[in-house]
N, C-alpha and C positions, 0 to 999 in steps of 0.2 A: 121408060119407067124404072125398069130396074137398076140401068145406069144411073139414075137418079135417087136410088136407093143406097145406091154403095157409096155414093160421095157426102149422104147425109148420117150414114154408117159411120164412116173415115171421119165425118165433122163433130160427132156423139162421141168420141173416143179422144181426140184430141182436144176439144175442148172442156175435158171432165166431165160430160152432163150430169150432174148429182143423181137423177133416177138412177142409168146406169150402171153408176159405182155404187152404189147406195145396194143394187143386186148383187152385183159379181161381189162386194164386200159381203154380204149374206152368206154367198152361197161357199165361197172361202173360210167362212165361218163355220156354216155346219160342217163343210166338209172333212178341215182338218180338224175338229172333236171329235167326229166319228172314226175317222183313223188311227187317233191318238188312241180311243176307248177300246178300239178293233186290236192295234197293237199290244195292250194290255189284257186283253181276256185271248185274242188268237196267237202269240207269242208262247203265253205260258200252256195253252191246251196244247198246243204243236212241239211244245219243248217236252211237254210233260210224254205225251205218246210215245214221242221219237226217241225217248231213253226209257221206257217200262216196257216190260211184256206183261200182258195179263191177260184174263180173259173177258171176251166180247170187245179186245183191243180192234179188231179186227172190222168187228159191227161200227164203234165209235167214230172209225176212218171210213167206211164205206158210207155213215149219214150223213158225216161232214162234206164229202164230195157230193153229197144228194143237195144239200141244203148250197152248196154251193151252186148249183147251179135251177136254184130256185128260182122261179119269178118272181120281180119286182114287187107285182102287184099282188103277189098272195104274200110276201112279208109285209106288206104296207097294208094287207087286208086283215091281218092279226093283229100286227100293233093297234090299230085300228079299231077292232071289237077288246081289248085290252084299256085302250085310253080312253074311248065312247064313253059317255052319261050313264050309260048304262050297263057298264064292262067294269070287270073286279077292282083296276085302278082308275076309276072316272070321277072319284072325291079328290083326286090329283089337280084336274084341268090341266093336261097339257094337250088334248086335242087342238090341232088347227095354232099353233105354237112352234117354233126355233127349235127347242127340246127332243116334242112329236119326230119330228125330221131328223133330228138326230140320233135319237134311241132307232126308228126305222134303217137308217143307214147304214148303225154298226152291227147293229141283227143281220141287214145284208153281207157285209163288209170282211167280218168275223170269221164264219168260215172259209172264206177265199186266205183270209190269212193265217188260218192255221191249218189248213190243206198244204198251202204253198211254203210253210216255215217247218211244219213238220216233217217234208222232204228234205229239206234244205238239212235241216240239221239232225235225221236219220244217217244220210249220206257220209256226212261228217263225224255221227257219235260210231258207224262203225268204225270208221278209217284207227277212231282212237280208243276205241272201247280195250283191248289189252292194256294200254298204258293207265286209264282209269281203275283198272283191278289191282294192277299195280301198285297205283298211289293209293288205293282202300279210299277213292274220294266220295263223296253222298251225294245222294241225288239232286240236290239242290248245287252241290258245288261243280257238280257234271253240268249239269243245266247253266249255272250259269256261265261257266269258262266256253261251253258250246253257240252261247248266243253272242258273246264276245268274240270269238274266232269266225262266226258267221254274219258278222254284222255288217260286212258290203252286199251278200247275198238277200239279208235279210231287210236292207234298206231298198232292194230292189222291189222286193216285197212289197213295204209300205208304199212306194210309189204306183206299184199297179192295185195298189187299195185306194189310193186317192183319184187313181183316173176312173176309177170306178165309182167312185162317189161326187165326183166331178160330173160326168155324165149322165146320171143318176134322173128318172125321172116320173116312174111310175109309184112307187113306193111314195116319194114325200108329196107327191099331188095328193096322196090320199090323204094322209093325213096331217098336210099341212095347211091344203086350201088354195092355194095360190092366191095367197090375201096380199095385196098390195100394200109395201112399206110396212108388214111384217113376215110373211113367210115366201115370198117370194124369190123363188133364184133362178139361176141362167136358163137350167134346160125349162120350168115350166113357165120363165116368161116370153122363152123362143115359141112355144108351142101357143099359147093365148096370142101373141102378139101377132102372128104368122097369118090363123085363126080369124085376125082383126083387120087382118090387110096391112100392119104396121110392119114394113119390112124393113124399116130403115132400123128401129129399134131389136128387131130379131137380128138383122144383117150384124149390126153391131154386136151383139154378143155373143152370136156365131162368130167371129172374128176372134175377140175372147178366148171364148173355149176352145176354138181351134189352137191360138197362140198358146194356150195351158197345156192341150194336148201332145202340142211340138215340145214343147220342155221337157215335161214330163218325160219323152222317150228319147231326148236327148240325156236327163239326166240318168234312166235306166241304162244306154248306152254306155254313158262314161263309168257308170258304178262297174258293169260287168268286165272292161277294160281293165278296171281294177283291180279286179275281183282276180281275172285270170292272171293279171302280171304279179298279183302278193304270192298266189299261188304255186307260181314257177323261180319267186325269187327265195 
């Protein structure tokens, strides 16, 4: 039976079955907007810490590692009471929506990448922080020449944001529904389908996410490759 699973696996992949592609398109969809929006709000929070001192600087980076490693399902439990009928944004309708799943994802997403970029480029503002006094540059212009000089470290970043929103599974069940042919993506159609006995459809897209998973850290491999030889040249 299960031999029989993989080969109808291997025939759902090759043959495009519209279902699907019709998911793993979804869930490429949300994934890489929540990245994209993570990259834009945890870039500039991480850029911003890793060159100010101030106070309760200290608190901001110890929440951000709290929230980082939050559960799934208590950000997807807030968005949640936030998006509901009955919750301060429910004259929106985006419960049980593409959106829902999105806005959940970069709540998750966000602080892994401003945890992990605000190191990155700490590291780096001290190495240059004299030459910055130096030049009398502003903070904006530190910031930005910092995220420029860090941009293979920092695209490593973005990638372990996206295998995380790749994998992703507790958070947009909640507030997406797993509605078929519209909120539906990899991980919660492996888990319904699994659930149904349809292993050939789960087998399939575990295949998928496995193959997304291997990229993914082959592409982090070649970026740190990079990273060290710009480094040394």
């Amino acid at each position: 039976m299960q031999e029989s699973a993989i080969n109808l696996a291997v025939q759902l992949i090759i043959s495009a079955n519209p279902d699907l592609f019709e998911i793993i398109g979804l869930s490429l969809r949300v994934s890489l907007s929540s990245v994209v929006l993570s990259l834009v709000f945890g870039l500039s929070l991480g850029a911003f810490l890793a060159t100010d001192h101030f106070r309760g600087r200290q608190l901001i980076n110890v929440l951000i590692n709290a929230l980082m490693s939050m559960p799934p399902v208590v950000v997807g439990l807030f968005v949640y009471l936030a998006i509901s009928r009955s919750g301060p944004l429910g004259w929106l309708g985006l419960l049980y929506t593409p959106t829902a799943m999105i806005i959940a994802q970069t709540m998750l997403i966000t602080p892994l990448v401003a945890a992990l970029s605000r190191q990155v480029i700490e590291d780096l503002y001290n190495e240059y922080r004299e030459q910055f006094l130096s030049l009398q540059l502003t903070r904006p212009q530190r910031m930005k020449a910092l995220l420029w000089d860090a941009r293979y470290s920092l695209l490593t970043v973005a990638l372990a944001g996206l295998g995380r929103a790749l994998s992703e599974v507790g958070a947009v069940i909640i507030v997406g529904g797993n509605i078929e042919h519209l909120t539906r993506v990899m991980t919660t159609a492996i888990a319904l389908e699994t659930s149904k006995g349809d292993l050939a459809l789960a087998l399939a897209l575990g295949l998928i996410l496995l193959s997304l998973a291997l990229l993914i850290n082959i592409l982090l491999s070649s970026l740190n490759i990079s990273a060290r030889r710009q480094a040394y040249a």
